[in-house]
C-alpha beads as a LAMMPS data file, in Angstrom:
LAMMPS data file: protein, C-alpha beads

112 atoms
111 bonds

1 atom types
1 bond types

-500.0 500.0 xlo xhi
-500.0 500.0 ylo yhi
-500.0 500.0 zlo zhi

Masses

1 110.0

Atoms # bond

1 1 1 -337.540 354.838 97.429
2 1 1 -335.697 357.740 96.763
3 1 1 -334.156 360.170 99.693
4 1 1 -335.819 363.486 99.086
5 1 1 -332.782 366.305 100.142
6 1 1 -333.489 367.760 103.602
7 1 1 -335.401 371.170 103.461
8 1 1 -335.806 373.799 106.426
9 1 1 -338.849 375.359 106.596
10 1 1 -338.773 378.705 108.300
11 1 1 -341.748 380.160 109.461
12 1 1 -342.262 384.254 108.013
13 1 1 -341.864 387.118 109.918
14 1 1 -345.193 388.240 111.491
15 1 1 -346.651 391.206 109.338
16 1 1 -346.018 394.834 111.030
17 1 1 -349.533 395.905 111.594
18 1 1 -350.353 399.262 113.454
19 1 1 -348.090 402.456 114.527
20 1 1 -344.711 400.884 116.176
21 1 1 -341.359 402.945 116.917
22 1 1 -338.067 401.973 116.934
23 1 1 -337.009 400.847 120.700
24 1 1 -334.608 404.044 121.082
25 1 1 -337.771 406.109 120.277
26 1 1 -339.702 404.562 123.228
27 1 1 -336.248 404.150 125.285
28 1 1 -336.637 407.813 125.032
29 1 1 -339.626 408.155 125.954
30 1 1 -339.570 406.191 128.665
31 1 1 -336.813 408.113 130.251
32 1 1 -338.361 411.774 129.513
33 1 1 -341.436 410.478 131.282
34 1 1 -342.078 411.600 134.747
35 1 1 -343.488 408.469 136.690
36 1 1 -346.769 408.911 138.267
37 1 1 -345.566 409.020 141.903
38 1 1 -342.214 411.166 141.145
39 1 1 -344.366 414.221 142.752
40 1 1 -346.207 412.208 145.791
41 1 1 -344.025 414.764 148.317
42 1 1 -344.762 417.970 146.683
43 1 1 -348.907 416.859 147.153
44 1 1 -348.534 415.381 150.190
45 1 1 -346.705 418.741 151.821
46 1 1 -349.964 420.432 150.442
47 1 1 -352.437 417.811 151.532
48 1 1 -351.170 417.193 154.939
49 1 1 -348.875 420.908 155.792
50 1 1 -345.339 421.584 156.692
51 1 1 -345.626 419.689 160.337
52 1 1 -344.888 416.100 161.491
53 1 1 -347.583 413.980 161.977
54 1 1 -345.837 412.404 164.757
55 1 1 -343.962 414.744 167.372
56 1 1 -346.139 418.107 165.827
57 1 1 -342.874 420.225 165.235
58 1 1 -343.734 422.873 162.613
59 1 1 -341.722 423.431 159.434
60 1 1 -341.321 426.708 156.714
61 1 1 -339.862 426.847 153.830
62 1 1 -336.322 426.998 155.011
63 1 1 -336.624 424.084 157.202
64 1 1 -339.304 422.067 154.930
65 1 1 -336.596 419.662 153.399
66 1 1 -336.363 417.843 157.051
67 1 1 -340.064 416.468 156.535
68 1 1 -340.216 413.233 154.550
69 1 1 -343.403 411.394 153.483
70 1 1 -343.587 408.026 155.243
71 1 1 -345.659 405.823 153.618
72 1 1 -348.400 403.934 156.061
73 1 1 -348.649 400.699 154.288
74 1 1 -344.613 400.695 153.508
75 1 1 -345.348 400.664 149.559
76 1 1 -344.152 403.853 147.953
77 1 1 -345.871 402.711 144.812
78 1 1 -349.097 403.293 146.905
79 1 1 -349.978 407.036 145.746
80 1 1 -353.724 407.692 145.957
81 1 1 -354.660 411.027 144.814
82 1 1 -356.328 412.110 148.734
83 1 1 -352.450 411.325 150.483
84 1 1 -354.228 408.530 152.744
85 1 1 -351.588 406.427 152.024
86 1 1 -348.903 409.125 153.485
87 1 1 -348.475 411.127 156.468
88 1 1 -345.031 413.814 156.843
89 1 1 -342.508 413.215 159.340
90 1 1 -339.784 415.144 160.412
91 1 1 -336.404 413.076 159.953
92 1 1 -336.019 411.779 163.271
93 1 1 -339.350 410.183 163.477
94 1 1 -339.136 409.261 160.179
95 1 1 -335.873 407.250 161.325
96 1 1 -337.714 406.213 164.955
97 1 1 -340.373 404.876 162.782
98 1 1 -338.529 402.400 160.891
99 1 1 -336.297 401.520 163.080
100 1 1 -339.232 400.486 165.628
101 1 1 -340.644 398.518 162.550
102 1 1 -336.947 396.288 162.363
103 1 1 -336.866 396.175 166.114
104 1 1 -340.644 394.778 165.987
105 1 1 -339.695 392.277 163.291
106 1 1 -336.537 391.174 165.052
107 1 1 -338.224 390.365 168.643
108 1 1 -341.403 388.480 167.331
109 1 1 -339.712 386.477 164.825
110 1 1 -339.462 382.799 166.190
111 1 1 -336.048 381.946 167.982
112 1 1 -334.436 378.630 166.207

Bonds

1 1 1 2
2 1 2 3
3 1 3 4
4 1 4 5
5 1 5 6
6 1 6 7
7 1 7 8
8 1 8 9
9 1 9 10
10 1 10 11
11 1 11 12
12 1 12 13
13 1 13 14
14 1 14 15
15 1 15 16
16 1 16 17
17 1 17 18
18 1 18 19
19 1 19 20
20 1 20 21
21 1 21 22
22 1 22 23
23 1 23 24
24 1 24 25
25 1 25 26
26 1 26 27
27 1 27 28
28 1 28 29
29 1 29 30
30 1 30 31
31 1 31 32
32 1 32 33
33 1 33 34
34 1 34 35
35 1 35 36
36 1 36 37
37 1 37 38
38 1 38 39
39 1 39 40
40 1 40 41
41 1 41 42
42 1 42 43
43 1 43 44
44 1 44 45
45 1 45 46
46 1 46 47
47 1 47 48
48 1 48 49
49 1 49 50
50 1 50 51
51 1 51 52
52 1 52 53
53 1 53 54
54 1 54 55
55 1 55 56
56 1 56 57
57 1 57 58
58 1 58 59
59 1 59 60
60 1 60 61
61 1 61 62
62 1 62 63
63 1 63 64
64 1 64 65
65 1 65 66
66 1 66 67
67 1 67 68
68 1 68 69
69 1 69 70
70 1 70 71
71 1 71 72
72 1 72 73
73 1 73 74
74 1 74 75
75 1 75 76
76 1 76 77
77 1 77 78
78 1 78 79
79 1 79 80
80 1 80 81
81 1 81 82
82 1 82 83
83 1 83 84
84 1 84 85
85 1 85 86
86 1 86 87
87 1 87 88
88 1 88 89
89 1 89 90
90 1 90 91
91 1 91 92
92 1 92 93
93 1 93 94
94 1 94 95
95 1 95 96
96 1 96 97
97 1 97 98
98 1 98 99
99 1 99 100
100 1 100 101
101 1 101 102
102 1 102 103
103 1 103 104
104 1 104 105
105 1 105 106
106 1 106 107
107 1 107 108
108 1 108 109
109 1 109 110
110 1 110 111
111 1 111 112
């Protein structure tokens, strides 16, 4: 029996079907695009006003970059259209607000 010389069989490349672009293109793309929750504060100041939903201190337009949007369920991904998912706070209760969510997280968690 004769030893038949060793062949590599490569598979082809898969056929281009469709519209594609070259990865810089949609690199490009991709950076020009705004994501979809880049403009939650802008709607949420007009949903909910220029005042904190917390302590009630009124804002203008001088004074509107203290109010932040605080996100209820803590997912700032979470941007429904109607703002249910956000309320404005001022800075400082902005700040109390989280910090009361470590503190609660730090005195349940079991002791070892």
């Amino acid at each position: 029996m004769k030893n038949k010389p060793f062949r590599i069989h490569h598979k082809p490349p898969p056929q281009k079907t469709g519209d594609y672009q070259s990865i810089d293109e949609t690199l490009q793309k991709l950076k020009r695009a705004e994501p979809p929750w880049s403009d939650y504060r802008e709607r949420s100041l007009k949903i909910h006003g220029l005042i904190c939903a917390k302590c009630g201190r009124e804002f203008d337009e001088k004074t509107r970059h203290l109010l932040t949007v605080h996100h209820k369920d803590g997912n700032h991904l979470n941007n429904p259209p109607d703002g249910s998912n956000w309320e404005n706070l001022c800075v400082y209760c902005h700040d109390d607000e989280h910090s009361r969510e470590l503190l609660g997280k730090y005195l349940t968690e079991e002791k070892k």
